[in-house]
FIPADO-109714 format. One record per residue (C-alpha): x, y, z; residue in one letter. Coordinates in steps of 0.001 Angstrom, whole numbers, plus 500000, padded with zeros to 6 digits. Layout:
N
      px      py      pz  res
       X       Y       Z    A
...
END
This chain:
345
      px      py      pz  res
  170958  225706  280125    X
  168471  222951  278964    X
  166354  223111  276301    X
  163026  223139  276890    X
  161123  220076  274682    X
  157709  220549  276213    X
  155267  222549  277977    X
  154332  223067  281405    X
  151422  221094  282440    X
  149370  221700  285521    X
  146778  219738  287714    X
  145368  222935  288877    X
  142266  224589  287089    X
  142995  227934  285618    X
  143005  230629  288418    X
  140489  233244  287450    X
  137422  231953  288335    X
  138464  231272  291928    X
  139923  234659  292057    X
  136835  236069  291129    X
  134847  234736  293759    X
  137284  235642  296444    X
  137515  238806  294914    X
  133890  239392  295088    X
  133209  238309  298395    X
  135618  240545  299839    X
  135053  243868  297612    X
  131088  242982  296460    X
  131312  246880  295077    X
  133256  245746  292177    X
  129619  244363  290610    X
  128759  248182  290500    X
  131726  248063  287524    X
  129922  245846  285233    X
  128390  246722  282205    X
  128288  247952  278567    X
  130488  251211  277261    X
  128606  252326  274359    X
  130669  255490  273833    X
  133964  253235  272455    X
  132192  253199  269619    X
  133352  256726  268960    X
  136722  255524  269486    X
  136283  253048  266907    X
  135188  255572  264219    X
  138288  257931  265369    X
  140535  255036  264830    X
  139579  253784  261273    X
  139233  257603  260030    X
  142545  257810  261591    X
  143845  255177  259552    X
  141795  256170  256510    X
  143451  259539  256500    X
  146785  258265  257162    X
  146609  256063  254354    X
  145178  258944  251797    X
  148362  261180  253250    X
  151551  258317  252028    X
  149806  256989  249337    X
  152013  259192  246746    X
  155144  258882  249211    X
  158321  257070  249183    X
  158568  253670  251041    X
  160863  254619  253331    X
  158113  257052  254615    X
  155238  254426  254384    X
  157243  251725  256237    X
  157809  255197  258809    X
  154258  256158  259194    X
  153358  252281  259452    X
  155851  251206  262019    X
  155504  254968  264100    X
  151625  255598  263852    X
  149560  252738  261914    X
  150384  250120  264521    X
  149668  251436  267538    X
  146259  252559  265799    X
  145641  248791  264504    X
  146456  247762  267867    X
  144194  249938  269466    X
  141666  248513  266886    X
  142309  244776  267969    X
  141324  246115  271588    X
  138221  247189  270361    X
  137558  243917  268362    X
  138375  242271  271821    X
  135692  245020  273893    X
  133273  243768  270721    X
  133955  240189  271365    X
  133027  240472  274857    X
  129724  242596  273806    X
  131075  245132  275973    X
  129733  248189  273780    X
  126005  247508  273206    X
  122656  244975  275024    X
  122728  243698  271522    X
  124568  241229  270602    X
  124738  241908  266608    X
  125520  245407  267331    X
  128418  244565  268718    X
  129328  242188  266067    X
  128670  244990  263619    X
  130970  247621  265148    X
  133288  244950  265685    X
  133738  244487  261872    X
  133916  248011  261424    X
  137167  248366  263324    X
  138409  245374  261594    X
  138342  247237  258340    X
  141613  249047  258322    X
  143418  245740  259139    X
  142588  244472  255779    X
  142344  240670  256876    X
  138723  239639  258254    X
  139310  238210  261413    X
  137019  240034  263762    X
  134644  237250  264133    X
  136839  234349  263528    X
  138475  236419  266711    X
  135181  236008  268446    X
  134475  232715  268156    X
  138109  231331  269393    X
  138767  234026  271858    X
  135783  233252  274108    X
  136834  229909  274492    X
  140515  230968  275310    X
  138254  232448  278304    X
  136607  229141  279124    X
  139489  226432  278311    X
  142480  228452  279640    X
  145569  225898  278698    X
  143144  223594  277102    X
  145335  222498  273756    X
  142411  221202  272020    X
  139948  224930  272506    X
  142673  227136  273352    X
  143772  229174  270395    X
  146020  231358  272408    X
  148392  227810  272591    X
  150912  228033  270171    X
  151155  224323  268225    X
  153666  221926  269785    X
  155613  221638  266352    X
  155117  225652  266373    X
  157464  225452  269603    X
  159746  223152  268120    X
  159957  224986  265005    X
  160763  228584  266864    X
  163006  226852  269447    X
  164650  229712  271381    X
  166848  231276  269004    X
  166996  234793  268485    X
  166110  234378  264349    X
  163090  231623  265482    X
  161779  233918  268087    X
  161794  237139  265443    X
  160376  235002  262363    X
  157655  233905  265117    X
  156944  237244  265663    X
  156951  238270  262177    X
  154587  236070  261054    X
  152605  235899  263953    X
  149437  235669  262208    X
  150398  233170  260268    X
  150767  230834  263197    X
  148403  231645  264459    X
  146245  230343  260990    X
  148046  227245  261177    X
  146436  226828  265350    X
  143167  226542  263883    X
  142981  222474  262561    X
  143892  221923  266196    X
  140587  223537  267274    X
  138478  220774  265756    X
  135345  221600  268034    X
  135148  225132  267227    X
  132899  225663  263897    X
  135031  227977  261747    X
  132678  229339  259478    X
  129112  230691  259275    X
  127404  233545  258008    X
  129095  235865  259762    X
  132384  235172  259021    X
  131525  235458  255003    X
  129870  238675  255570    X
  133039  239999  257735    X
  135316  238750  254743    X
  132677  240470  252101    X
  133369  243564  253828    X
  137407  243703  253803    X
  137323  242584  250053    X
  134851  245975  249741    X
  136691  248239  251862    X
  140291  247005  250699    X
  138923  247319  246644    X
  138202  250631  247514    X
  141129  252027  249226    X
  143140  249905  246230    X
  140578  251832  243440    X
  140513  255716  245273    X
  144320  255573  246756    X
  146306  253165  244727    X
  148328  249863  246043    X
  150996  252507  248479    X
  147736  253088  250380    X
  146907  249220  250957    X
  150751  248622  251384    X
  150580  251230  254596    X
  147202  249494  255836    X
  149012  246143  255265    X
  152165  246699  257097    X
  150075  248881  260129    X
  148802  245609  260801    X
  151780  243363  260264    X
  153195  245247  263043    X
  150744  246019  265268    X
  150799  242417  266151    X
  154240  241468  265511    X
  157949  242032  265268    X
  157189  245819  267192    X
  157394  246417  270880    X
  153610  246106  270559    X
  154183  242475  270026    X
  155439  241648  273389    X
  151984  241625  274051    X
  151211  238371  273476    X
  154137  237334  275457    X
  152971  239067  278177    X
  149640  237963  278572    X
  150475  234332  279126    X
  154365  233380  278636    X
  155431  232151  281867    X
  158316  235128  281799    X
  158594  235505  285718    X
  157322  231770  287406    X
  156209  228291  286290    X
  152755  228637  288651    X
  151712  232223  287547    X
  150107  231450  283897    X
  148007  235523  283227    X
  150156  238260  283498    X
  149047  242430  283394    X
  150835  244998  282345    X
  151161  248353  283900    X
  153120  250620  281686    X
  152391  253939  279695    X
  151369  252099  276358    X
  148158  251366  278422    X
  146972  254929  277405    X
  147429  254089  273366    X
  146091  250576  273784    X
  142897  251337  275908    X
  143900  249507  279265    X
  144641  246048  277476    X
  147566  245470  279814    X
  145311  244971  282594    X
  144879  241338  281939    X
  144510  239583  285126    X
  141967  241938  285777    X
  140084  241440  282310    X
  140589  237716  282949    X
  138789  238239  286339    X
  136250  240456  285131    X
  135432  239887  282094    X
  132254  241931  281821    X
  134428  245182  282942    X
  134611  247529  280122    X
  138544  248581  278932    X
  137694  252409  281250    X
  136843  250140  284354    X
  139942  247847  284329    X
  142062  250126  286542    X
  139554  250655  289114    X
  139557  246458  289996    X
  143164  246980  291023    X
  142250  250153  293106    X
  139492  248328  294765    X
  141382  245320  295346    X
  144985  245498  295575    X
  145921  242413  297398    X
  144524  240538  295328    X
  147245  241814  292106    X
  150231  243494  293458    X
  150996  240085  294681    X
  151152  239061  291317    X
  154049  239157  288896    X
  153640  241701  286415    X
  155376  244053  283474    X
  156169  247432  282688    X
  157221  247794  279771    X
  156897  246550  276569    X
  159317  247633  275140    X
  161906  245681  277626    X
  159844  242543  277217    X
  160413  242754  273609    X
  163940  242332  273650    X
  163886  239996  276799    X
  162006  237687  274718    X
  163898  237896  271357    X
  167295  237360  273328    X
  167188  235530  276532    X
  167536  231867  275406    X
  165285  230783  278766    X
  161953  231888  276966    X
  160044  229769  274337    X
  156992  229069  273207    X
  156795  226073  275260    X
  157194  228830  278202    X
  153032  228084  278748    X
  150901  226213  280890    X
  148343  223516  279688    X
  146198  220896  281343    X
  144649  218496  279994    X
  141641  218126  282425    X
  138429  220237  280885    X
  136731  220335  283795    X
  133004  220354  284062    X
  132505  223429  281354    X
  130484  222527  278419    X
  131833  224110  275429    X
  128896  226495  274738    X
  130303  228330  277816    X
  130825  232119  277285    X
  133205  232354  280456    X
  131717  235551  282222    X
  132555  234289  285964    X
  131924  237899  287407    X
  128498  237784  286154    X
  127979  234472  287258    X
  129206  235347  290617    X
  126383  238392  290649    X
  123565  235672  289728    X
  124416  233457  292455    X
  124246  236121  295048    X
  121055  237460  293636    X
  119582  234283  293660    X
  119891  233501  297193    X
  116646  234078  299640    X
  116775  236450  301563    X
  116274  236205  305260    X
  113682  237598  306942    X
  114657  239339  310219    X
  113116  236847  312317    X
  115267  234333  310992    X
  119089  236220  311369    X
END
């Protein structure tokens, strides 16, 4: 086996746009799919009273029950939280914009650290610059890779402190303005909410909240994830994988990433209907199942990295206010064209 020193770099630009095109031409029904779910917001409020309550029910129990009820239940709540941060991000909820920024920080609150709009403002450019090093935060840090190697104890410290990393990706991401407004008004709002779950449930209830979110995003089947989405697990051309396994009911669809990649304007209850309509165009694809499987795959098989991902350094011709919506782009162009009269078909 040789170690890998590097990533995979590729001429090609990244593959969704050019899906979506083909995808439209062929199946222009899918446009019908586009629009705004305002009724996640109810799943939002279910999830952070869910949380809430949670919290309020271990806050006088032992820690062996906390770390239980964290690892069991709070994760797969703060990960279904993160997917509707994501929906948020991609103003998939409400017409206004702020709206969605506002419920967006609302189902950031149970995760104690602000990152809802920091999550905006890098993830729409992971959209745009797919493999980009210098705008993609998805891209782990070359040293990052080096650091983590492929060693069991790397890969699970990686996955531990996956949001540390991820912290560290951002002086990389020079071009991307990391604070504003709202940003201090999303952190104003976790200091609130966590100083009151600290003040009305004691530091057992923030514990819970703390380590729901740990591993909701790291060393928990839920973490394979990230590996899924864009580790290059199956082939060194295929760069966005989906996944099609039962945690798609708890995590609201996420897994169906080619498709959100494709169609990004397609609300999380729409994803599985752009496979339906189009299956040629996926079940030619690699893709996972499980999780769970992926998980361990990952921590043990000593052929995965994190330099297991493909970058390019060309930018191509988007400028970098670009919010990467190539389905609705696709819709504009056809809408724009004249329309013939009779005489002239």
């Amino acid at each position: 086996m040789i170690k890998k020193t590097d990533f995979v770099y590729s001429q090609e630009s990244e593959p969704h746009r050019i899906r979506t095109k083909k995808i439209l031409k062929q199946f222009p029904e899918l446009r019908k799919l586009i629009g705004k779910n305002p009724k996640t917001i109810w799943a939002i409020i279910g999830l952070v009273a869910f949380q809430v309550v949670l919290a309020w029910f271990v806050r006088d129990q032992s820690w062996w029950i906390i770390f239980g009820a964290a690892y069991l239940l709070g994760a797969f709540a703060d990960h279904a939280l993160f997917v509707m941060i994501h929906e948020c991000t991609h103003q998939l909820l409400f017409k206004n914009r702020n709206a969605n920024r506002w419920a967006s920080m609302f189902a950031n609150l149970p995760q104690i650290l602000p990152s809802a709009i920091s999550f905006e403002k890098y993830h729409i450019k992971h959209h745009s610059f797919q493999g980009v090093h210098e705008l993609d935060a998805d891209l782990p840090n070359k040293w990052e890779a080096k650091l983590i190697s492929n060693s069991f104890f790397g890969k699970a410290m990686w996955l531990l402190f996956f949001p540390v990393f991820q912290l560290f990706r951002l002086s990389r991401l020079r071009e991307i303005h990391p604070f504003d407004g709202w940003i201090l008004t999303n952190f104003v709002l976790q200091v609130v909410f966590t100083t009151a779950i600290w003040y009305f449930m004691g530091w057992p209830a923030v514990a819970f909240l703390l380590l729901s979110f740990s591993f909701s995003v790291g060393l928990h089947p839920l973490g394979a994830r990230w590996i899924q989405e864009h580790y290059l697990t199956h082939s060194v051309e295929q760069e966005t994988y989906s996944y099609y396994g039962n945690f798609n009911v708890v995590a609201f669809n996420v897994g169906f990433h080619n498709e959100h990649h494709d169609f990004p304007s397609i609300p999380w209850n729409k994803l599985p209907e752009i496979k339906k309509t189009a299956p040629e165009y996926y079940d030619t694809l690699h893709y996972h199942t499980s999780w769970t499987k992926l998980f361990f795959r990952f921590l043990f098989d000593r052929e995965i990295s994190l330099f297991n991902r493909i970058l390019r350094k060309e930018r191509g011709k988007v400028a970098l206010t670009d919010i990467s919506k190539p389905d609705i782009d696709m819709t504009r162009t056809e809408s724009a064209k004249p329309k013939l009269e009779p005489s002239q078909v």
